[in-house]
C-alpha positions, 0 to 999 in steps of 0.5 A, spaced: 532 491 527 527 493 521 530 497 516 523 498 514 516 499 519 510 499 517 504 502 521 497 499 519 491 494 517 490 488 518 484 485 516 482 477 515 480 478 507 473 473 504 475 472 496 468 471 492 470 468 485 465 470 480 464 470 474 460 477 474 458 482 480 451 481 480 445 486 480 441 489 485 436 483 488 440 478 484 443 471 487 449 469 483 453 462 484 461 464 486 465 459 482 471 459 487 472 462 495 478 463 501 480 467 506 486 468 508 491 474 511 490 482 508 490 488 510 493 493 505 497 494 512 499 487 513 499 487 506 504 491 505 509 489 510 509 481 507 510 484 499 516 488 503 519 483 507 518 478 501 523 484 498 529 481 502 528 486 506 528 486 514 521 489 515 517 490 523 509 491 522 505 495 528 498 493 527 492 492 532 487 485 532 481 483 536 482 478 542 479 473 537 481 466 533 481 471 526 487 475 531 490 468 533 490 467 525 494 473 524 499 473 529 501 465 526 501 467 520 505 474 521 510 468 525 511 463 520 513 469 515 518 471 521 515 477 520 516 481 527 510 484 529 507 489 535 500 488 536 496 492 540 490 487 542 482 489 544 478 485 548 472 490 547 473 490 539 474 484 533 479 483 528 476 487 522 474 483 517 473 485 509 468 482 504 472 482 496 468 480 490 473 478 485 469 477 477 472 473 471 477 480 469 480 480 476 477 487 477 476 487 485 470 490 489 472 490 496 467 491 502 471 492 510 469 492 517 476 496 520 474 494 527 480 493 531 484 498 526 480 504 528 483 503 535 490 503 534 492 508 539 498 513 538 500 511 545 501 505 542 505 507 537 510 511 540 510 506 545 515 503 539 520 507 539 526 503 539 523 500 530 523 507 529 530 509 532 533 503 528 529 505 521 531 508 514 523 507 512 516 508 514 509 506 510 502 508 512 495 507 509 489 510 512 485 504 514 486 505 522 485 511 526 488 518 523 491 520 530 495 514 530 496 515 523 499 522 525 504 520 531 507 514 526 509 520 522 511 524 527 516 518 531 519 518 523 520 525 522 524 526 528 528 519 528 529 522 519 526 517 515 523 517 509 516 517 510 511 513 504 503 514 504 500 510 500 493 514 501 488 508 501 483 509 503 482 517 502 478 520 508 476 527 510 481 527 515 487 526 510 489 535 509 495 538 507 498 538 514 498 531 514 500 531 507 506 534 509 509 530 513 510 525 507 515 525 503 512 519 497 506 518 495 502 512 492 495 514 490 491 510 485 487 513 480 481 514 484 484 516 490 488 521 486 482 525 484 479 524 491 486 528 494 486 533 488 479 535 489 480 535 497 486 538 498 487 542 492 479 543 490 481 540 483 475 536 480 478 531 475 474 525 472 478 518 475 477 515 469 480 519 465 487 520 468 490 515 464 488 518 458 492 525 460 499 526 457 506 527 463 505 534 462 498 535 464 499 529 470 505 532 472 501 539 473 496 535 476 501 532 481 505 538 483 498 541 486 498 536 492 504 540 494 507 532 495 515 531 493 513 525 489 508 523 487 507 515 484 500 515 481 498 507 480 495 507 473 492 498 474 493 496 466 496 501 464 502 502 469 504 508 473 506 515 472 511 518 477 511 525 478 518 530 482 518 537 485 523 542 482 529 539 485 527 533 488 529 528 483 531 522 487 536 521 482 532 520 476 533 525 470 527 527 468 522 530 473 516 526 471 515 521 466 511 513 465 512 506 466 508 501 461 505 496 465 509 488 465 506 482 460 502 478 466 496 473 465 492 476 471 487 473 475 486 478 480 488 484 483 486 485 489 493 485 492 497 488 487 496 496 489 499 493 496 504 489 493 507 495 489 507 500 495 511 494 500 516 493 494 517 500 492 518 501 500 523 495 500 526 497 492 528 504 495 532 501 501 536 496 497 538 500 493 539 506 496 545 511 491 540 508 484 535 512 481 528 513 483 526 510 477 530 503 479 526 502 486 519 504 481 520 498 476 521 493 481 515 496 484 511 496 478 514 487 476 511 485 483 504 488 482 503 484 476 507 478 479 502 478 484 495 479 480 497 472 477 495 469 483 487 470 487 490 473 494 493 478 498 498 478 503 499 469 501 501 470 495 505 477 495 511 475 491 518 473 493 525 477 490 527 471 487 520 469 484 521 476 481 528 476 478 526 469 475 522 472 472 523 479 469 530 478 471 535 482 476 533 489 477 535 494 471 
């Protein structure tokens, strides 16, 4: 059984190098291009998986060939996977623009993940019995969403949102229902003016000290918060007496030393690893869990893809060595 279920995206990602996103009107020659498996979803259950951790990913596809790459793909990692198939709808599909910085600019068509049912959800009853852990996104439809997040709550597993992509149906009562959450910069902005009616310039939370993101944080009404910072790392945020075994309440993590070339993946690469760290090591402290997270994200920006080039626990420990 699956220690670990993940209910989400799969999206066939289209990668464009270029050496600058062009203008309005303008034609630009890509240096490089491929496509391959993504999906923050998908992405999320093989960085996990690839943790050592034994992991179940529930998903839907089109009836189409991209839907076959997936389901191939998924089996040759050993990947166990429920996959809810619609005739009448096609596998989702992303265009992702990637400049000479590795800065990411993505466009997707969610397609089939729109159609994820929670009937279909439920229907997988026996993953969630067997689980310690559940990971969301917000790419399929938010009623399946909702009742992946119900089965956890009645089966007791920590439930982790990485809220991406925020959408309007996303509110306080869902919120509640999670237990981590694993915002971005923009996203952490985007639920802090919806949910808490506080407007805050994205760009500029990397720049505010622990006590003003951790006041920041505690307006979610989340029992943690990690908020992902890209270059500059993260900052993890506890309520009063939810600690997860660390000593401090709040505080931040710098950034690895990587030579990066893209981060597309490395948001998903930090939420599957973090989802697999918190189950290995189960009586650590949090702050544990978040530094494999935060080496497996930048591990990962140092090759162009997504779900292909997730980091391996080995390739990790090789290279920042065994967790602290």
């Amino acid at each position: 059984m699956a220690d670990v279920v993940v209910v989400g995206s799969y999206v066939q990602d289209h990668i464009w190098r270029l050496d600058r996103f062009p203008q309005p009107g303008e034609t630009r020659r890509a240096a490089a291009f491929h496509t391959g498996p993504g999906g923050k979803g998908f992405n999320q259950a093989v960085a996990c998986l690839r943790q050592g951790v034994a992991s179940a990913f529930i998903g839907a596809l089109g009836d189409d060939a991209l839907g076959a790459v997936a389901q191939r793909f998924a089996a040759d990692e050993q990947l166990p996977c429920r996959w809810q198939i619609h005739a009448e709808r096609s596998t989702a599909t992303s265009g992702i623009f990637v400049d000479r910085d590795g800065a990411p600019m993505n466009v997707v068509q969610l397609d089939a993940n729109e159609a994820l049912t929670p009937d279909f959800v439920h229907a997988q009853e026996d993953l969630f019995a067997g689980a310690k852990l559940l990971l969301l996104q917000l790419e399929n439809d938010i009623a399946a969403t909702r009742a992946a997040l119900q089965a956890a709550t009645r089966h007791g597993l920590l439930r982790l949102m990485n809220p991406a992509p925020v959408r309007a149906e996303f509110d306080a009562d869902l919120l509640a229902l999670c237990d981590l959450i694993t915002p971005n910069e923009t996203e952490f902005a985007q639920l802090l003016a919806q949910i808490a009616g506080v407007h805050v310039e994205a760009g500029s939370l990397a720049s505010c000290d622990d006590a003003q993101l951790h006041a920041l944080a505690r307006r979610l009404g989340a029992l943690t918060v990690v908020l992902t910072l890209g270059a500059r790392g993260c900052f993890v945020s506890h309520a009063d007496g939810e600690r997860r075994g660390d000593t401090a309440v709040c505080y931040r993590l710098a950034p690895e030393r990587v030579e990066a070339i893209d981060a597309t993946g490395a948001g998903d690469a930090f939420s599957g690893a973090l989802a697999a760290a918190i189950v290995r090591g189960q009586g650590r402290p949090f702050r544990a869990a978040v530094q494999h997270a935060n080496r497996v994200a930048a591990l990962s920006t140092e090759r162009a893809g997504t779900a292909p080039v997730m980091p391996r626990y080995e390739d990790v420990e090789r290279r920042f060595g065994a967790p602290g």
